[in-house]
DSSP file (Angstrom, degrees, kcal/mol; ACC not computed):
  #  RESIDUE AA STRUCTURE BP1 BP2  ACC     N-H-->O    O-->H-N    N-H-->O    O-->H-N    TCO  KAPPA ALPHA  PHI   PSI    X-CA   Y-CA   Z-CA
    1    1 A X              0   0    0      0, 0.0     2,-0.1     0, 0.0     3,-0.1   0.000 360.0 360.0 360.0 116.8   20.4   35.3   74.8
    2    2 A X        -     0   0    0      1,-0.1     2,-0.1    26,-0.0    26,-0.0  -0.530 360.0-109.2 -74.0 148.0   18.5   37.1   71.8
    3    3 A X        -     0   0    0     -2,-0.1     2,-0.5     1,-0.1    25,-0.1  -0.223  31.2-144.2 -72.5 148.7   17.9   40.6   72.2
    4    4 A X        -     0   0    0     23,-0.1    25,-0.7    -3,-0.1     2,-0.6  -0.891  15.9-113.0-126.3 167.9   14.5   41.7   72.8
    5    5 A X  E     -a   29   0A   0     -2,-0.5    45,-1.5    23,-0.2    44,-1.0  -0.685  23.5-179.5-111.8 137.3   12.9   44.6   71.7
    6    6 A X  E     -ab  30  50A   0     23,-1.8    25,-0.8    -2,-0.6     2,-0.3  -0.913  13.2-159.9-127.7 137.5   11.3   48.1   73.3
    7    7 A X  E     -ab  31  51A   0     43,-0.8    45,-0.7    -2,-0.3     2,-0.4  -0.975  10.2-166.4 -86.9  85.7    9.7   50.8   71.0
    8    8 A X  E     +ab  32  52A   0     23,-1.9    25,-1.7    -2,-0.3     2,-0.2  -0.802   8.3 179.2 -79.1 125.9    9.5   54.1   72.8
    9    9 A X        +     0   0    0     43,-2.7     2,-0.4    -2,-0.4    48,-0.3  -0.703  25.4 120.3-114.6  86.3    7.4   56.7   71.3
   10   10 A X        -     0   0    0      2,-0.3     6,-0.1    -2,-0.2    25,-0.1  -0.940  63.3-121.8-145.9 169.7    7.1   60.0   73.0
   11   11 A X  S    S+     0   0    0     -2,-0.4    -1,-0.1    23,-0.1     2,-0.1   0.861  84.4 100.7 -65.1 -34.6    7.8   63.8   72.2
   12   12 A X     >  -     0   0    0      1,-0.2     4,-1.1    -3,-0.1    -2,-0.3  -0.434  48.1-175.4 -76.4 120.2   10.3   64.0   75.3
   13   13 A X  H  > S+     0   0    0      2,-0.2     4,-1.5     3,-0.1    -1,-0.2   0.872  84.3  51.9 -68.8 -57.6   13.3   63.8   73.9
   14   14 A X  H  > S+     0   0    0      2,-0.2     4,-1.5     1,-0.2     5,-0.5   0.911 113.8  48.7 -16.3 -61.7   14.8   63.8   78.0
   15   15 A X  H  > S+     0   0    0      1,-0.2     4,-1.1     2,-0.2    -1,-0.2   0.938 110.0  45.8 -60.9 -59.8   12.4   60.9   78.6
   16   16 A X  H  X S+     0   0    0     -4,-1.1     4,-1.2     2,-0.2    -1,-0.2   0.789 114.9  54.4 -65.9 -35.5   13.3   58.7   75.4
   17   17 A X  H >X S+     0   0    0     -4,-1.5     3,-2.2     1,-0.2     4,-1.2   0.880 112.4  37.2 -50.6 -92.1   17.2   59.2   76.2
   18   18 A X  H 3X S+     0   0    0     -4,-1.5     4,-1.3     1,-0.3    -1,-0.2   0.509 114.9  53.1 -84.7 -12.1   17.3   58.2   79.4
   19   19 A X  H 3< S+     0   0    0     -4,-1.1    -1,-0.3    -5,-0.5    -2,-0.2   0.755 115.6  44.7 -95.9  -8.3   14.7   55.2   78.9
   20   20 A X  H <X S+     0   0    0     -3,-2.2     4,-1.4    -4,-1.2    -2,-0.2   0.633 112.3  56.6 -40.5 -59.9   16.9   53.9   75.9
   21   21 A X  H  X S+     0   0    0     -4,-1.2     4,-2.4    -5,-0.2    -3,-0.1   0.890 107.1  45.1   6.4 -90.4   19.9   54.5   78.0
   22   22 A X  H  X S+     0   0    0     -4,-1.3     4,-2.0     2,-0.2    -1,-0.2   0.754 121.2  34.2 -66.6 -41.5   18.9   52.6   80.5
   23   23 A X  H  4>S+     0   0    0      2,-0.2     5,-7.1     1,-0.2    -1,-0.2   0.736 109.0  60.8 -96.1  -7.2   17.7   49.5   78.5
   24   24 A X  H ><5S+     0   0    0     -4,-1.4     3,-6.2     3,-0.2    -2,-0.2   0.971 107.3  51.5 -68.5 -72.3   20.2   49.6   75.8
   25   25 A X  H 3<5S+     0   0    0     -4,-2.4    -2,-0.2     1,-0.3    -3,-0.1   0.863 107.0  56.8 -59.5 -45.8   22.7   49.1   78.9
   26   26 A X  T 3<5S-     0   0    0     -4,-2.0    -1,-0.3     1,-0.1    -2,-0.2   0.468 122.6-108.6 -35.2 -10.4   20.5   46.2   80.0
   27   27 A X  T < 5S+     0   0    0     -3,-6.2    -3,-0.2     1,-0.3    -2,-0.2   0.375  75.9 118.0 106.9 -19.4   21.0   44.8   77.2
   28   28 A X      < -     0   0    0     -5,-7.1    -1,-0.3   -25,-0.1     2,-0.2  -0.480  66.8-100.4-101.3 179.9   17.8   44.8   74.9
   29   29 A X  E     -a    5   0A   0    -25,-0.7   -23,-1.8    -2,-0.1     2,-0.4  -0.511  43.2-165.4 -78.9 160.3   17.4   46.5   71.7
   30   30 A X  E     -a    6   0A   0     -2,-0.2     2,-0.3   -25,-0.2   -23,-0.2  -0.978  10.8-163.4-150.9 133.2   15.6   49.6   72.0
   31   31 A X  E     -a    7   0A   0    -25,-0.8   -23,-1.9    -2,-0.4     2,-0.3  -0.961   8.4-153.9-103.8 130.4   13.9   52.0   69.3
   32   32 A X  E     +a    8   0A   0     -2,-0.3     2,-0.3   -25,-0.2   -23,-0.2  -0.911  20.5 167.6-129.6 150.5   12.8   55.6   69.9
   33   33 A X        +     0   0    0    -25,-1.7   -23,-0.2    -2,-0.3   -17,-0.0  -0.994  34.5 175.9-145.7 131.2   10.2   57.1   68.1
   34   34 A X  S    S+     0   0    0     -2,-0.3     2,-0.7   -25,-0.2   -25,-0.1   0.137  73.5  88.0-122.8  30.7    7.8   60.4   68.1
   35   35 A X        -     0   0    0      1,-0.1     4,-0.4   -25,-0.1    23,-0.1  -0.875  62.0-158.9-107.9 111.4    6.1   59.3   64.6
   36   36 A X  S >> S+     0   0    0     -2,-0.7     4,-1.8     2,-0.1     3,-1.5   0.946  95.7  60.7 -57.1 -44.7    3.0   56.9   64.6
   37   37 A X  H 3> S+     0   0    0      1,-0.2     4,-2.1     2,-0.2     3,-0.4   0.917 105.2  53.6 -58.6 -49.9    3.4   55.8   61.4
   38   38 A X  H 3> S+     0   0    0      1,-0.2     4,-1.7     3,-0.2    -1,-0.2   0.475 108.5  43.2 -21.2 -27.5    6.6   54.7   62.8
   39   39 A X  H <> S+     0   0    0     -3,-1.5     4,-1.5    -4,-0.4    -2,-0.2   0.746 114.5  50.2-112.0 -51.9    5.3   52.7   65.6
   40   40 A X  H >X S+     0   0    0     -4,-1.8     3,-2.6    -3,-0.4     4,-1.4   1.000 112.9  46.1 -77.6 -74.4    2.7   51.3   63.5
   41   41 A X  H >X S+     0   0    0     -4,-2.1     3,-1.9     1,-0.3     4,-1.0   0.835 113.8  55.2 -37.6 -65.8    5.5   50.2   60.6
   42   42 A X  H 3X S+     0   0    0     -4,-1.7     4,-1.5     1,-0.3     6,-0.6   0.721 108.8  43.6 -50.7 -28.8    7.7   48.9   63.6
   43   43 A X  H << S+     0   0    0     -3,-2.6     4,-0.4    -4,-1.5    -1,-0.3   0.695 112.3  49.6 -83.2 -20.3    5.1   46.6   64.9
   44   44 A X  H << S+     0   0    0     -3,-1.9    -2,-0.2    -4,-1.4    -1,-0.2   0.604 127.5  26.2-102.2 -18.2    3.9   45.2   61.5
   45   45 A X  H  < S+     0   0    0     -4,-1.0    -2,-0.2     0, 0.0    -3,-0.2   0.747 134.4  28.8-112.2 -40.2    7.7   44.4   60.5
   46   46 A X  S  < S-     0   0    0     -4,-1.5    -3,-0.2    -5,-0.3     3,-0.1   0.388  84.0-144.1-114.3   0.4    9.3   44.0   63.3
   47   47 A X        -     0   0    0     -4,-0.4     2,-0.2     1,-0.3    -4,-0.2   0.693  23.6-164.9 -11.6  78.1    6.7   42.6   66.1
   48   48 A X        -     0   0    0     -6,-0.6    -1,-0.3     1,-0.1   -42,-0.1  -0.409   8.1-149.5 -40.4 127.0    8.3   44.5   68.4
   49   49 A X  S    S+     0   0    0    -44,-1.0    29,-1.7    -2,-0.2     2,-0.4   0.856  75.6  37.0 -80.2 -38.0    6.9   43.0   71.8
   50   50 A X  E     -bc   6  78A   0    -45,-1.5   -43,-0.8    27,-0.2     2,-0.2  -0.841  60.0-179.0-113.0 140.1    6.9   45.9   74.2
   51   51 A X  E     -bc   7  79A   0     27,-0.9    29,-3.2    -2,-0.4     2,-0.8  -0.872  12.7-158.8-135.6 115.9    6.0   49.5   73.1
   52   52 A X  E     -bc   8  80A   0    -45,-0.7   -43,-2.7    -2,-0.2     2,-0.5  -0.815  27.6-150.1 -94.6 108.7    6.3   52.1   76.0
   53   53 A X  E     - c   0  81A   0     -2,-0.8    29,-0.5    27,-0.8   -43,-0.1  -0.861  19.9-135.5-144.1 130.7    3.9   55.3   74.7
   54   54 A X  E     - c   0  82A   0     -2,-0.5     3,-0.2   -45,-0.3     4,-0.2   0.205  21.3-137.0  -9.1 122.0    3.7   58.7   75.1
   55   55 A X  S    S+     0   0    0     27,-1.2    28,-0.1     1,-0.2     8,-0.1   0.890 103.2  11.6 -34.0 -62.2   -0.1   59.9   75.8
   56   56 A X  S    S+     0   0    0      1,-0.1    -1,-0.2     6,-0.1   -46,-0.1  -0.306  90.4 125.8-136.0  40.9    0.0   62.8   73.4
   57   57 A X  S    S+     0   0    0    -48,-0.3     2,-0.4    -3,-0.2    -1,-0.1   0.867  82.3  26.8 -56.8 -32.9    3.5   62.1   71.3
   58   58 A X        -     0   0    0     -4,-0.2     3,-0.4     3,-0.1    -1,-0.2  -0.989  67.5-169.5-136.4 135.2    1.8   62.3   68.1
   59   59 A X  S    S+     0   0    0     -2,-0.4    -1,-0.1     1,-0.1    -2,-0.1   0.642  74.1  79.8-106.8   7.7   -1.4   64.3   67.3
   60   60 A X  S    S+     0   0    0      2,-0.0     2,-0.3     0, 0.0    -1,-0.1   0.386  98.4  40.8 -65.5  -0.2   -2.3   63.3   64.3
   61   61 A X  S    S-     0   0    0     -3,-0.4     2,-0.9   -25,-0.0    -3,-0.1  -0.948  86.8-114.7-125.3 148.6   -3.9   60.0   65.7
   62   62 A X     >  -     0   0    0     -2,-0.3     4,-0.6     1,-0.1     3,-0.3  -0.783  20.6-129.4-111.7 154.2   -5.8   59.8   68.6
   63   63 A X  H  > S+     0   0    0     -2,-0.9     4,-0.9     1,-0.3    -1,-0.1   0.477 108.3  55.0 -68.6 -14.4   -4.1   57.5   71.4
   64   64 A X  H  > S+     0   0    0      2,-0.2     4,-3.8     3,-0.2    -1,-0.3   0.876 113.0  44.2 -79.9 -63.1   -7.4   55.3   72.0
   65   65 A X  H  4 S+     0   0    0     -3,-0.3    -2,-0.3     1,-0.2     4,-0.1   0.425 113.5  53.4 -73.6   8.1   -7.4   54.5   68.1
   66   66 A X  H  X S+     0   0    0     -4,-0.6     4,-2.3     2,-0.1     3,-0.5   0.758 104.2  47.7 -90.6 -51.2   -3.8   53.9   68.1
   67   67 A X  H  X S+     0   0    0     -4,-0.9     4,-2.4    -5,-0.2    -2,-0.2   0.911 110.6  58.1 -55.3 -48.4   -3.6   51.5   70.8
   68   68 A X  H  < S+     0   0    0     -4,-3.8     4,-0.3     2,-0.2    -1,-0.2   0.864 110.3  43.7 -34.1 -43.4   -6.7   49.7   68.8
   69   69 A X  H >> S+     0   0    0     -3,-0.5     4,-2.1     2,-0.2     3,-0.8   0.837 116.9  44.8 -83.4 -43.2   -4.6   49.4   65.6
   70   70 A X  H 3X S+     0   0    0     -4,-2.3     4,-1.5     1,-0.2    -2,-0.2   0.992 113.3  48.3 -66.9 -38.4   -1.5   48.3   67.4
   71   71 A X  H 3< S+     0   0    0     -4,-2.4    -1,-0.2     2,-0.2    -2,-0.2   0.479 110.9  47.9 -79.5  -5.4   -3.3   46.1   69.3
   72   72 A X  H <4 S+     0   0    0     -3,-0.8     3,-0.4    -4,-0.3    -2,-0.2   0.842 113.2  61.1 -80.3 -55.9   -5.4   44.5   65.8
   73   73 A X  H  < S+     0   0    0     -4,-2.1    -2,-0.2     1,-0.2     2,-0.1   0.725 128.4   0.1 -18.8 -53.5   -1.4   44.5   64.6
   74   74 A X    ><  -     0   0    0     -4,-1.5     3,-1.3    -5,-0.3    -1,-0.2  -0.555  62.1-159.5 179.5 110.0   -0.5   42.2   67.2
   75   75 A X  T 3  S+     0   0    0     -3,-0.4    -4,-0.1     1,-0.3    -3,-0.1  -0.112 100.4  50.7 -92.0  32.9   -3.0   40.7   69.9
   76   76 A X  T 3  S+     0   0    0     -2,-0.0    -1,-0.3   -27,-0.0    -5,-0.1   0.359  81.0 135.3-136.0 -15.8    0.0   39.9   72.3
   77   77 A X    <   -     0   0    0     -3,-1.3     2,-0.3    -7,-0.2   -27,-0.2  -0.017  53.4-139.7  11.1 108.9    1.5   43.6   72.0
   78   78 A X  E     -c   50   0A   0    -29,-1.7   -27,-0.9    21,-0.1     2,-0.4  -0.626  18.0-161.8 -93.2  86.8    2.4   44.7   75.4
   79   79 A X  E     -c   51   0A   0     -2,-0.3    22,-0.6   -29,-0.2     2,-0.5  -0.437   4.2-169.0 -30.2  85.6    1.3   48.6   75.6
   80   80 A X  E     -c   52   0A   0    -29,-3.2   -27,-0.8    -2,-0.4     2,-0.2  -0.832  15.0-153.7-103.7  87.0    3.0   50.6   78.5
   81   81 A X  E     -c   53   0A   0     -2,-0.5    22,-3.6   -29,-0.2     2,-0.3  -0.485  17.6-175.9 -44.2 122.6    1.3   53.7   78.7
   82   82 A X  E     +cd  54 103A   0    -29,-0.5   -27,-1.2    -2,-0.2     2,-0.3  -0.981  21.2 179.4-130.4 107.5    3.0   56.9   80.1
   83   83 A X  E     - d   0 104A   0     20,-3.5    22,-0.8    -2,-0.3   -29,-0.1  -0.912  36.9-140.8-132.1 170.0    0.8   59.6   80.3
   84   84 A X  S    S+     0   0    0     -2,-0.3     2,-0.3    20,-0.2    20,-0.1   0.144  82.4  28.3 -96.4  30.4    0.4   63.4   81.3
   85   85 A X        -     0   0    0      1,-0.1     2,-0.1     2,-0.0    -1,-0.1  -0.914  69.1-123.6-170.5 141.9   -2.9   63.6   82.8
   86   86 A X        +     0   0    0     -2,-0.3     2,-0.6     4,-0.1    -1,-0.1  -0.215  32.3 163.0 -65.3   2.5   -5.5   61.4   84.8
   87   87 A X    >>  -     0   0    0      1,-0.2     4,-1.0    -2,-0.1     3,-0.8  -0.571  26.9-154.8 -46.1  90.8   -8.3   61.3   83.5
   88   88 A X  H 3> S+     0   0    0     -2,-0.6     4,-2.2     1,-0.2     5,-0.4   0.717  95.3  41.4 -35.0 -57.8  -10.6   58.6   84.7
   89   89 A X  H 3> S+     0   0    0      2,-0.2     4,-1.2     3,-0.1    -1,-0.2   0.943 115.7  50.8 -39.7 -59.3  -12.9   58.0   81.8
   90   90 A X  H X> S+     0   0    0     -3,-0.8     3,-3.8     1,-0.2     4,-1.0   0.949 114.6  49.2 -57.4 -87.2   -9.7   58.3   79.1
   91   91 A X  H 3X S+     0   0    0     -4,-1.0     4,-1.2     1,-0.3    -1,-0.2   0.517 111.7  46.1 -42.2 -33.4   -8.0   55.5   81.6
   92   92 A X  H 3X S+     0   0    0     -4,-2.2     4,-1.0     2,-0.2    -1,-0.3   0.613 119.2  40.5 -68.1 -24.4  -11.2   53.2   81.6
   93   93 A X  H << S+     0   0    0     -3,-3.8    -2,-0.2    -4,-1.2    -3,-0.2   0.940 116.5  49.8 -76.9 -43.6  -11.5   53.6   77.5
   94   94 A X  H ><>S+     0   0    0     -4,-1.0     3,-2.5     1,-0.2     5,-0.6   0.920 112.4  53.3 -87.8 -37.1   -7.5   53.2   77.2
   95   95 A X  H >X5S+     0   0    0     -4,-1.2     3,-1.8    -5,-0.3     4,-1.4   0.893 102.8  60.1 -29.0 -62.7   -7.8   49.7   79.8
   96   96 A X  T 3<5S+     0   0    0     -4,-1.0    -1,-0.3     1,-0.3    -2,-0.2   0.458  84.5  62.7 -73.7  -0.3  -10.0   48.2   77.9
   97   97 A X  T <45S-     0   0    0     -3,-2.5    -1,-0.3    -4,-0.1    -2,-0.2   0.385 119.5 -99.3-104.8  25.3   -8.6   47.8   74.8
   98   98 A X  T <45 +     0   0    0     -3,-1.8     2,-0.4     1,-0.2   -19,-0.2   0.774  58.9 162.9 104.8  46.2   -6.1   45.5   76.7
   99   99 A X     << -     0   0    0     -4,-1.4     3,-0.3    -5,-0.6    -1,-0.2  -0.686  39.0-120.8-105.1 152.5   -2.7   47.3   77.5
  100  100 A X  S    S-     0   0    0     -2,-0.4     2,-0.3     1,-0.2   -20,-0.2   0.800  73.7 -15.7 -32.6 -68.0   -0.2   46.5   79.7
  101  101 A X        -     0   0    0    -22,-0.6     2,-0.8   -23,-0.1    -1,-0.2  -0.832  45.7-141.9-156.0 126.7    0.2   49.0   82.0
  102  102 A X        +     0   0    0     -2,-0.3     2,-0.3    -3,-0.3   -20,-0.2  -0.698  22.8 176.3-114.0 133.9   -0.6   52.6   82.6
  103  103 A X  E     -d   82   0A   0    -22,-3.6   -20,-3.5    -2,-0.8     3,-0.1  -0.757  29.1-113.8-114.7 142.1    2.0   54.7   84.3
  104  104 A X  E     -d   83   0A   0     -2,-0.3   -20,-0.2   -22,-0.2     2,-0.1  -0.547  57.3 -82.8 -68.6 158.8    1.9   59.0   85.3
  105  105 A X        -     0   0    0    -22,-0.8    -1,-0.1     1,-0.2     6,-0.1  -0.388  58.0-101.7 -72.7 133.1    4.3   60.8   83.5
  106  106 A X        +     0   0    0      1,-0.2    -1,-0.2    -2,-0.1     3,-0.1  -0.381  48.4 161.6 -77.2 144.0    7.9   60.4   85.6
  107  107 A X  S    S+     0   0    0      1,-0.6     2,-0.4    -3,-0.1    -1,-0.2   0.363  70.6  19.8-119.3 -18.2    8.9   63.6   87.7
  108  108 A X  S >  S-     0   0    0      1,-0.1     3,-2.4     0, 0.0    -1,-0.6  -1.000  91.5-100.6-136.3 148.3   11.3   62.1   90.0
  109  109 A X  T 3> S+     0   0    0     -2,-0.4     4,-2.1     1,-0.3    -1,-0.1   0.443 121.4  61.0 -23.5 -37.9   13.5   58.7   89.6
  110  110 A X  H 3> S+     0   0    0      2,-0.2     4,-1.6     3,-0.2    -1,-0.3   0.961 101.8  62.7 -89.8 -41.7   11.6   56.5   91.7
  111  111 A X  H X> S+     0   0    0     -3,-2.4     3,-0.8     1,-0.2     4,-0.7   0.891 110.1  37.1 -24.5 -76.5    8.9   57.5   88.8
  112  112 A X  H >> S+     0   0    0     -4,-0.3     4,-2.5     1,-0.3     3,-1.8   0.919 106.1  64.6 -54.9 -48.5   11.0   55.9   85.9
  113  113 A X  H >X S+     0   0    0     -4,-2.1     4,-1.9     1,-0.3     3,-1.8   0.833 101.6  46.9 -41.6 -63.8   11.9   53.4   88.0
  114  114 A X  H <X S+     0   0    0     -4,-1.6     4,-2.5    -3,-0.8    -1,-0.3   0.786 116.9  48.2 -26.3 -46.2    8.0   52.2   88.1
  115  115 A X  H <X S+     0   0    0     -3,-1.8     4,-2.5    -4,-0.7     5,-0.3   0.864 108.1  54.9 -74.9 -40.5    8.1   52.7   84.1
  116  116 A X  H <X S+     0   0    0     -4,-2.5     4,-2.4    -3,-1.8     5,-0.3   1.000 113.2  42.1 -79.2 -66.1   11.5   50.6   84.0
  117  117 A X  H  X S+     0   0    0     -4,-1.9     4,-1.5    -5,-0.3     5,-0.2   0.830 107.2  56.1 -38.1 -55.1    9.7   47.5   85.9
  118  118 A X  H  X S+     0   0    0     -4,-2.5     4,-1.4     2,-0.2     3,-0.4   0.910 111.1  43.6 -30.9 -62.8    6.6   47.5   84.2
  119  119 A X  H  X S+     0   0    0     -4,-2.5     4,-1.7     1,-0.3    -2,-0.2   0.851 116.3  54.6 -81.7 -32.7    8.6   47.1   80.6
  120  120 A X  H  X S+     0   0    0     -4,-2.4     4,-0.9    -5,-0.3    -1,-0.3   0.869 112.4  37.6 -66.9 -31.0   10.8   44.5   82.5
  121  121 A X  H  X S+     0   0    0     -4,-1.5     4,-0.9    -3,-0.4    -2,-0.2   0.644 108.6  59.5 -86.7 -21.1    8.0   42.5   83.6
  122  122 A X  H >X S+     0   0    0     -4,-1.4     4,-1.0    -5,-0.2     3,-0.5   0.878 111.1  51.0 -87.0 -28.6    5.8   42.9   80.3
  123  123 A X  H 3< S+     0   0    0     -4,-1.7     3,-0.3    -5,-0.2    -2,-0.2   0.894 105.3  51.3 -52.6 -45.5    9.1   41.2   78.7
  124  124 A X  H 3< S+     0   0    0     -4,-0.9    -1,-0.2     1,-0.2    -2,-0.2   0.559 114.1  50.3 -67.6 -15.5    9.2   38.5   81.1
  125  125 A X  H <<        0   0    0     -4,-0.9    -1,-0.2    -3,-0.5    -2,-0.2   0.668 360.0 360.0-143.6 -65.1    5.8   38.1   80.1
  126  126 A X     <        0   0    0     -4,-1.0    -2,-0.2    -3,-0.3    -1,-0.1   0.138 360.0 360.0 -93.3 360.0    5.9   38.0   76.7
């Protein structure tokens, strides 16, 4: 079976362990990142399929126009959005530019678990 590959980019260090962890022991390759420019570079070299990202990981872009570029990068990109806040408008802008799926920020296990399905199915997917 060739490995397939998840980008995580977020500040939580906690969060990127244990979502690496977990899919490193599953078996796929996994990258952790709290750099855009990273994320960006990984997707233009490495077309990485799945990228699981952080709301506010990096502020030196904003997360609407990052998901635009990744998603110009590579129009089959799945884009699992993790975020810390709820904002309807920001959730209708971030839809539309076509990502996979958008998840609340975990606070308890059954959370990640949601996060852990999503990136499993957006594999299956892809």
């Amino acid at each position: 079976m060739e490995e397939q590959g998840i980008l995580v980019a977020d500040k939580d260090t906690a969060f990127l362990r244990e979502v690496a962890d977990h899919f490193t022991d599953a078996g796929y390759n996994v990258e952790t990142t709290n750099s855009a420019v990273r994320v960006i570079s990984n997707i233009l070299e490495k077309q990485t399929p799945v990228v699981l990202l952080g709301s506010d990981f990096d502020k030196k872009i904003n997360l609407l126009e990052l998901v635009r570029l990744l998603k110009k990068c590579n129009r089959h990109l799945a884009v699992i959005l993790v975020s810390d806040e709820a904002s309807l408008p920001i959730v209708k802008r971030i839809r539309k530019e076509g990502i996979f799926y958008y998840a609340m920020r975990p606070v308890t296990p059954e959370d990640t678990n949601e996060i852990k399905q999503a990136v499993e199915c957006a594999l299956r997917a892809v």
